[in-house]
C-alpha distance (Angstrom), angle and dihedral (degrees) to the residues before:
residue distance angle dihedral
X1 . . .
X2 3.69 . .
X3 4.01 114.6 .
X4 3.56 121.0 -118.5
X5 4.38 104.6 -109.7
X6 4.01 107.5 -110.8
X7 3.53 123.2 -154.2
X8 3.52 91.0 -103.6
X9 3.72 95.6 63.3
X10 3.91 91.8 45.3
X11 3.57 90.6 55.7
X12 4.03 92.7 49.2
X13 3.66 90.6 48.4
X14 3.67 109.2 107.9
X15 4.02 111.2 -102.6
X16 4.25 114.0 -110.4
X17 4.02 109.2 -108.9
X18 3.70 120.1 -95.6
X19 3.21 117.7 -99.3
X20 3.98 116.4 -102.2
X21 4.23 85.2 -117.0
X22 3.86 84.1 61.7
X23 4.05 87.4 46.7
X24 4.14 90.6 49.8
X25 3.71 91.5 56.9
X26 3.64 96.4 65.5
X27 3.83 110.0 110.0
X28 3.53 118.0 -115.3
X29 4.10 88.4 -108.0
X30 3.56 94.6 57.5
X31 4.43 87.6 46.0
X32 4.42 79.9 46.1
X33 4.25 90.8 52.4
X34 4.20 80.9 36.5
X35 3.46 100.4 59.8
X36 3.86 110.8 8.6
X37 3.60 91.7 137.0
X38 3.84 98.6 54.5
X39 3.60 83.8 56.1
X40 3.71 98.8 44.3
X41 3.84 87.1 53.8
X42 3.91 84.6 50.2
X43 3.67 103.7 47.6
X44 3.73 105.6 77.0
X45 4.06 90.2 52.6
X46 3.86 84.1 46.9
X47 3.61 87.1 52.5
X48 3.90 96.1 47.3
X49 3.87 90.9 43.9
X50 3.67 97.8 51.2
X51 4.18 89.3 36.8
X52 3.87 96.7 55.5
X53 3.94 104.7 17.6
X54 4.07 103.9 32.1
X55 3.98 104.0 23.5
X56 4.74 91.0 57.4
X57 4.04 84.0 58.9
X58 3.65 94.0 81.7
X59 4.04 82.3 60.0
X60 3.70 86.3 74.4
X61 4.12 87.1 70.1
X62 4.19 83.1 83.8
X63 3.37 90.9 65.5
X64 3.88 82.4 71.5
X65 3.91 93.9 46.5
X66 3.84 144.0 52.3
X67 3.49 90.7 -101.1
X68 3.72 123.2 -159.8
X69 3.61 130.1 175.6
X70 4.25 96.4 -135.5
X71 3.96 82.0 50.8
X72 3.55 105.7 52.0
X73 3.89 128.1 -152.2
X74 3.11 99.8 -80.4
X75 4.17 99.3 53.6
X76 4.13 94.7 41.5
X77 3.49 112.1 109.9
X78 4.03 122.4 -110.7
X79 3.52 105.4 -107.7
X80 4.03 108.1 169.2
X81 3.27 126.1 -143.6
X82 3.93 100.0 -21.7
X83 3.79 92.3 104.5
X84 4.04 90.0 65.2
X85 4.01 88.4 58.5
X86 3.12 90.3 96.8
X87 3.73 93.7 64.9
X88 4.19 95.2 37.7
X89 3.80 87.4 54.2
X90 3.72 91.0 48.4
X91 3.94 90.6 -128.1
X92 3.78 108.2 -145.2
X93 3.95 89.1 -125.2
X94 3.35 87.2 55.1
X95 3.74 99.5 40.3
X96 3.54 87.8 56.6
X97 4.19 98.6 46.6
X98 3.75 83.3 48.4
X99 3.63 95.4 53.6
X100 3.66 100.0 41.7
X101 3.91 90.0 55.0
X102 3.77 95.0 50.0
X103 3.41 88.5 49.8
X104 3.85 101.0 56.4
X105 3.52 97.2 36.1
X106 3.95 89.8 56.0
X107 4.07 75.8 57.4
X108 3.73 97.1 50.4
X109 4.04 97.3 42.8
X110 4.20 86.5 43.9
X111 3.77 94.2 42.8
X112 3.69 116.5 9.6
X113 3.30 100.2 55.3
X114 3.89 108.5 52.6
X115 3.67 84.4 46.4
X116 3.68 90.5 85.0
X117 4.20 103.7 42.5
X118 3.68 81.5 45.4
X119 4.31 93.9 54.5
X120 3.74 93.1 37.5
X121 4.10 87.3 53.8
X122 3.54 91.4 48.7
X123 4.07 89.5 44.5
X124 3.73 87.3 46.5
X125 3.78 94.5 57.9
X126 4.66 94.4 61.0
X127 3.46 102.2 103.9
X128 3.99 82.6 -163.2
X129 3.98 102.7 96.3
X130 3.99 82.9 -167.7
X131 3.86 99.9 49.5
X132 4.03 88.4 41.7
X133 4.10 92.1 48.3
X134 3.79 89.7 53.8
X135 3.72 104.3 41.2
X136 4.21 85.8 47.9
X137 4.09 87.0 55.2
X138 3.92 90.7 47.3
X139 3.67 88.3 53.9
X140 3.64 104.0 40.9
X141 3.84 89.9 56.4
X142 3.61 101.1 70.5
X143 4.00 82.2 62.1
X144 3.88 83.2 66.9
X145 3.50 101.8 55.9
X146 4.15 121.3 90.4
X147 4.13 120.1 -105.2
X148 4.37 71.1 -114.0
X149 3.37 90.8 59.6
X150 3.80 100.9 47.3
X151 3.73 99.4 37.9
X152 3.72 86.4 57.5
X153 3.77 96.9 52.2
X154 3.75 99.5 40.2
X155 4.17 75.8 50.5
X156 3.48 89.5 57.5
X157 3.76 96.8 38.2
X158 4.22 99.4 52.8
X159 4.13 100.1 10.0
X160 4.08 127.9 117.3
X161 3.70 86.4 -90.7
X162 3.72 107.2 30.8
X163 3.83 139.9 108.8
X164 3.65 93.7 -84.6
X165 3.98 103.7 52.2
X166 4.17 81.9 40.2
X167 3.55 94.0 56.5
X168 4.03 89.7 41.1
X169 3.84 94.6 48.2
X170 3.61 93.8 49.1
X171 4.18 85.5 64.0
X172 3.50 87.0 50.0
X173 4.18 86.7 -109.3
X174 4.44 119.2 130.5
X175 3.40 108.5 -136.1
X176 3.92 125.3 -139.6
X177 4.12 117.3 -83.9
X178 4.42 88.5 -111.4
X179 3.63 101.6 159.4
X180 3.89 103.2 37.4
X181 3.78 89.0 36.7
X182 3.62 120.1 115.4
X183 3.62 99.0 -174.7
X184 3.51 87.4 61.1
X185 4.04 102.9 37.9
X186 3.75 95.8 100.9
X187 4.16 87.3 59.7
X188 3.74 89.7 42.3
X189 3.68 97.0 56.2
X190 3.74 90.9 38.8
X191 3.94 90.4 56.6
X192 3.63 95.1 48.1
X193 4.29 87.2 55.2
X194 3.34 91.8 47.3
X195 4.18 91.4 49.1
X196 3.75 85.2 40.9
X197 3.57 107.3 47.3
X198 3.69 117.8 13.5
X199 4.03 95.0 90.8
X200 3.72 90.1 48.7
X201 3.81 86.2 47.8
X202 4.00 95.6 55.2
X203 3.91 93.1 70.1
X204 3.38 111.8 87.4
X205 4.37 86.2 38.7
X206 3.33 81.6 55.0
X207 3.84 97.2 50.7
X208 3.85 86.6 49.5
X209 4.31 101.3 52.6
X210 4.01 75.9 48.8
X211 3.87 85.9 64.6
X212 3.86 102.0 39.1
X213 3.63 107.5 112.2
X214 3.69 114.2 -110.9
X215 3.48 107.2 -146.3
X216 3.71 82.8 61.0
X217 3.73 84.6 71.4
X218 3.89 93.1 40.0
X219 4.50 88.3 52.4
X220 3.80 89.4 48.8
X221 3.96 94.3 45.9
X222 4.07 88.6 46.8
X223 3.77 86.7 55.9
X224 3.45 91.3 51.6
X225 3.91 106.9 -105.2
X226 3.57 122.8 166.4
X227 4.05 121.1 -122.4
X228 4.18 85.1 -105.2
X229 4.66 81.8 45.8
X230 3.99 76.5 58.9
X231 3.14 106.3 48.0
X232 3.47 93.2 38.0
X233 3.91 103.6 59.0
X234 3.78 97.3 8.8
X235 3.73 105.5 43.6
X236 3.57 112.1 30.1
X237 3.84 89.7 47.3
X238 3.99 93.2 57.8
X239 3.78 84.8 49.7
X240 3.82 103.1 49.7
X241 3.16 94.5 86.5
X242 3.71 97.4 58.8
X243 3.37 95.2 42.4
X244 4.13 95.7 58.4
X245 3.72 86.0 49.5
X246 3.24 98.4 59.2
X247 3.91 101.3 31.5
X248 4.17 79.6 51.7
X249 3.97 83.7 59.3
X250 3.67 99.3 41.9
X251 3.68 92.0 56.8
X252 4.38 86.0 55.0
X253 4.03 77.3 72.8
X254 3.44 112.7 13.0
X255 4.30 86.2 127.4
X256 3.87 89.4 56.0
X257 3.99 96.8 82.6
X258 3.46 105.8 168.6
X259 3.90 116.5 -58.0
X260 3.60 104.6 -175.4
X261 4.06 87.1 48.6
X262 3.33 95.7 59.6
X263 3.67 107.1 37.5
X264 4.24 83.5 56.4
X265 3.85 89.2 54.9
X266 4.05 94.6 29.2
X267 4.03 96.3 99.1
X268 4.30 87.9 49.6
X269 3.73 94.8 62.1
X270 4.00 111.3 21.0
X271 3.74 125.5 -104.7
X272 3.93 90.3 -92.9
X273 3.88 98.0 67.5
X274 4.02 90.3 37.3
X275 3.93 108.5 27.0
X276 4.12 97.9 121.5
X277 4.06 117.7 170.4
X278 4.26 88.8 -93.8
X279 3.88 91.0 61.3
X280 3.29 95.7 38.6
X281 4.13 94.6 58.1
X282 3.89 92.0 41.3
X283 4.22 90.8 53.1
X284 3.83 95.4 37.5
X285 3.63 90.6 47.2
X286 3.81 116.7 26.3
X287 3.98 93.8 23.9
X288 4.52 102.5 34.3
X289 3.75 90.0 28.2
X290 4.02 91.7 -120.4
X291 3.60 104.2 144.1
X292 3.62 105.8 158.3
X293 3.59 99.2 49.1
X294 3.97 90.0 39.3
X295 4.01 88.7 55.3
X296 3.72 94.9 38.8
X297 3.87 85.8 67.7
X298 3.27 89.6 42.4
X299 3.60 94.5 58.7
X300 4.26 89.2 41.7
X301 4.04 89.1 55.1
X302 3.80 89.3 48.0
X303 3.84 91.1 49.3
X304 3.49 90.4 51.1
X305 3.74 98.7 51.9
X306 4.06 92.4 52.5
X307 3.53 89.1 50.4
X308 4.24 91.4 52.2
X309 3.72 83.2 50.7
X310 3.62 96.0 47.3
X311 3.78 98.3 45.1
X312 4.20 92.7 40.5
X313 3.62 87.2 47.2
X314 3.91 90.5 55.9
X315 4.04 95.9 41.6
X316 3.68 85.9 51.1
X317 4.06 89.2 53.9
X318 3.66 87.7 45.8
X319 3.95 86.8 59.4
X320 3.27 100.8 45.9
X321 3.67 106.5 -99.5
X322 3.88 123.6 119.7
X323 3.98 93.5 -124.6
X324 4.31 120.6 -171.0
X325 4.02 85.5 -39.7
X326 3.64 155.3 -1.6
């Protein structure tokens, strides 16, 4: 027989949550007192984002003056729009920086950035934990090593004097002109991001196989799927997600394509074959003096890059996938 409740018990009973319209009238000094040390923990990276990342955006204001360096900001003349000529006119210079960095970053998004899925698939698939721990540490440390570093040993790995045209002129063979090629400077720079980068870039692919389910795998192999079924409709699915993130992201820079690289490997080949929008700002600026036209394309390739974000982001919505943001 059930017992009648007494007041007691009522008042024991634990009392139902409030509801989150109760929550969203607190005032914002009672969420401060709340939660002061979230935001304590949060205010020095605050600080350092809106120091290094927010504060340099007022720099773009010289694209809108005849900047000089003795003048300051402040005392350079207004001068419009003049500084963007140089793009309206469709300056050779500038022509030729612009198409350079099309060019290789149509290379990187085709053949950079598969490399990656495709290593952490293969890494994925060594049943030896051991084997797969140390071939992962071999390949992330390339990511460690400066673009001084790695020019100088792909220098001494392919140049006039290296281990390659040694080994080829002891069998009586000439090797190919690689490094001071510029025929072949979009494929050399594209080789050394792909030996640079592409262990760094299996992490977070690796972090998502981790979270496929694996009975997924175990269903598909009881109906009789094939290891290419699998990674087909089991694999590629639980990675798609990942993969539009991060495509989303490259696209935010896909015109920044590697400025320190290039400048090391600029005097080789000729500004012509390696002029990209990067090198172009740094020598019209900080070498020619041009400031204003230097940051007004500057400015243009930053433009640019939001609006790839902003229009990937919203084809990605339209397919379904959650993109950068909601």
């Amino acid at each position: 027989m059930a017992l009648p409740a007494t007041a007691e018990t009522a008042d024991s009973a634990p009392s139902p949550p409030s509801p989150p319209a109760a929550r969203r009238r607190r005032t914002w000094r009672t969420r401060l007192r709340h939660d002061w040390m979230l935001l304590a923990l949060a205010a020095p990276g605050a600080a350092v984002v809106v120091l290094f990342h927010y504060v340099p955006l007022l720099g773009n204001v010289i694209a809108f003056k005849a900047y000089q360096p003795y003048l300051g900001i402040t005392s350079a003349p207004w001068v419009g729009l003049d500084n963007f000529r140089v793009i309206v006119t469709w300056d050779p210079a500038f022509r030729n920086a612009l198409l350079n960095t099309v060019i290789i970053a149509l290379i990187q998004v085709i053949f950079v950035f598969p490399v990656p899925i495709a290593l952490a698939l293969v890494l994925n698939s060594l049943t030896s934990e051991r084997i797969k721990r140390v071939v992962q540490s071999v390949l992330y440390l390339p990511h460690f090593m400066s673009w001084v570093i790695v020019v100088a040993i792909f220098q001494q790995m392919l140049g006039g004097s290296g281990l390659l045209h040694t080994w080829l002129r002891t069998k009586g063979i000439e090797g190919p002109d690689i490094i001071g090629n510029p025929d072949m400077f979009k494929e050399l720079i594209t080789a050394q991001v792909i030996w640079k980068d592409t262990g760094w870039g299996t992490i977070l692919f690796l972090a998502a196989l981790s979270r496929i389910d694996l009975s997924l795998y175990e269903a598909a192999a009881a109906d009789g799927a094939s290891r290419m079924r699998q990674l087909w409709h089991v694999t590629l699915p639980g990675l798609r997600s990942v993969i539009v993130l991060l495509l989303i992201l490259k696209l935010g820079d896909v015109l920044t394509v590697g400025f320190e690289q290039i400048l090391l490997q600029q005097n080789a080949v000729g500004v012509d074959a390696s002029e990209v929008l990067d090198t172009y700002v740094y020598n019209n600026s900080v070498i020619a003096g041009n400031w204003g036209a230097s940051a007004a394309v500057g400015l243009v390739k930053g433009v640019i890059g939001v609006g790839l974000v902003l229009t990937a982001n919203k084809i990605a919505h339209m397919f379904g996938e959650r993109g950068v943001y909601q």
